[in-house]
C-alpha positions as CSV (number, residue, x, y, z in Angstrom):
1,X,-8.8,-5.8,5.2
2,X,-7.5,-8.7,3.6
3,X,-11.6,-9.6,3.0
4,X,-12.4,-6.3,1.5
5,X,-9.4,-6.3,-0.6
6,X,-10.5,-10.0,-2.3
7,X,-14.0,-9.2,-2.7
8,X,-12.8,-5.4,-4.4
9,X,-10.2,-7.4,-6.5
10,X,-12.8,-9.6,-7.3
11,X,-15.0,-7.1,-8.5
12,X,-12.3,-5.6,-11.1
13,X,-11.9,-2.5,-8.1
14,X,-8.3,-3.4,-7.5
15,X,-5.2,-2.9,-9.4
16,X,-1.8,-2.7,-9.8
17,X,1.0,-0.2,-11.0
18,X,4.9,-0.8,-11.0
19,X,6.6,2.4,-10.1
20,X,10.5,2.9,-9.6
21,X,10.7,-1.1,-9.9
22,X,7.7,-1.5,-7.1
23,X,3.9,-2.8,-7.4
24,X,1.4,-0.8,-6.0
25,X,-1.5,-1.9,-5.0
26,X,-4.6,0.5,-6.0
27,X,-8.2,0.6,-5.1
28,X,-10.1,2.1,-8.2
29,X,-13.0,4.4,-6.8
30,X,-14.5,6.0,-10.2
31,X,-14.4,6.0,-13.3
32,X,-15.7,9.3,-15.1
33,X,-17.8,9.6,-18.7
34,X,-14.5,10.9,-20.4
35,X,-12.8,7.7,-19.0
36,X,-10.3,9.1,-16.1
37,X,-10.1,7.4,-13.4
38,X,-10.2,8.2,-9.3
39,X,-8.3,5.9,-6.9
40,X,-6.4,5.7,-4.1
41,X,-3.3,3.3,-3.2
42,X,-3.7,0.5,-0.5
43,X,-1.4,1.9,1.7
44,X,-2.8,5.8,2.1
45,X,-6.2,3.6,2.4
46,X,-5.1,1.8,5.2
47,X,-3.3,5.1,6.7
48,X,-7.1,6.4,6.8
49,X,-8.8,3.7,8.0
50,X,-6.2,2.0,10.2
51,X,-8.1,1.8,13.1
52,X,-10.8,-0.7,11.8
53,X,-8.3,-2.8,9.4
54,X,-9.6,-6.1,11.5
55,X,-13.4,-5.2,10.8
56,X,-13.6,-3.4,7.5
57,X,-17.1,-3.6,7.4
58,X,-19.8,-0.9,6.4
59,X,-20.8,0.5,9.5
60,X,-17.1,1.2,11.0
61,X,-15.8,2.4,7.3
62,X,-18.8,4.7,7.7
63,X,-17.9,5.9,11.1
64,X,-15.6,8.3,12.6
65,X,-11.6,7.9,12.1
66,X,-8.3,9.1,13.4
67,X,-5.2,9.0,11.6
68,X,-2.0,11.2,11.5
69,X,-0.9,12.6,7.9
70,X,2.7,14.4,8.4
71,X,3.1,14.6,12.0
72,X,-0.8,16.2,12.0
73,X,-3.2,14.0,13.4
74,X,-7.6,14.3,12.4
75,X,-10.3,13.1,13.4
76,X,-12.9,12.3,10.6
77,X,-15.9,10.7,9.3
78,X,-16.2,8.9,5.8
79,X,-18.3,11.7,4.6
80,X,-16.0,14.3,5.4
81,X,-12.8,12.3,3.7
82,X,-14.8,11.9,0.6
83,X,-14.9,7.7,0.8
84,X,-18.8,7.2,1.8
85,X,-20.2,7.5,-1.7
86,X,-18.0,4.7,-3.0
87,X,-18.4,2.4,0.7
88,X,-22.3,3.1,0.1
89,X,-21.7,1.4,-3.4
90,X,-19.8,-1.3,-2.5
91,X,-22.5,-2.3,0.1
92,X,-25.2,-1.8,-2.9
93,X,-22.8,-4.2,-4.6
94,X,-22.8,-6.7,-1.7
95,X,-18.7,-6.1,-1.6
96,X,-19.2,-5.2,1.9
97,X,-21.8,-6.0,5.2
């Protein structure tokens, strides 16, 4: 993911936030006409997607995923999570192959 992250950061898609003395890494996904943003933190993305973190590319962010949120473990694709739209313009971007 390392990859991804430095072409995002690159790209002015990554951030960071200090919260109860920590930094936290963020991934901004949108930002909306009235100038709100949408993002998610590094480590929730890499909760998601953990089980293509050494081949982040388009075609396995796009595919299916498991992961396990409290104890509850799904089975997913992009599209269904809500991600695709933002992995489909990072690949228009050339961010990811």
């Amino acid at each position: 993911m390392n990859q991804l992250y430095m072409s995002l950061n690159k790209a002015g898609f990554m951030y960071k936030e200090e919260s109860n003395q920590e930094t936290i890494d963020f991934i901004l996904l949108e930002t909306y006409e009235n100038g709100t943003t949408h993002s998610v933190d590094v480590n929730t993305f890499e909760k998601l997607f953990e089980d293509i973190v050494e081949n982040p590319s388009y075609k396995a962010l796009s595919g299916l995923h498991t992961f396990k949120l409290e104890d509850v473990e799904y089975t997913m694709t992009s599209e269904e999570m809500g991600y695709q739209k933002y992995f489909d313009k990072w690949r228009e971007l050339g961010l990811l192959n």
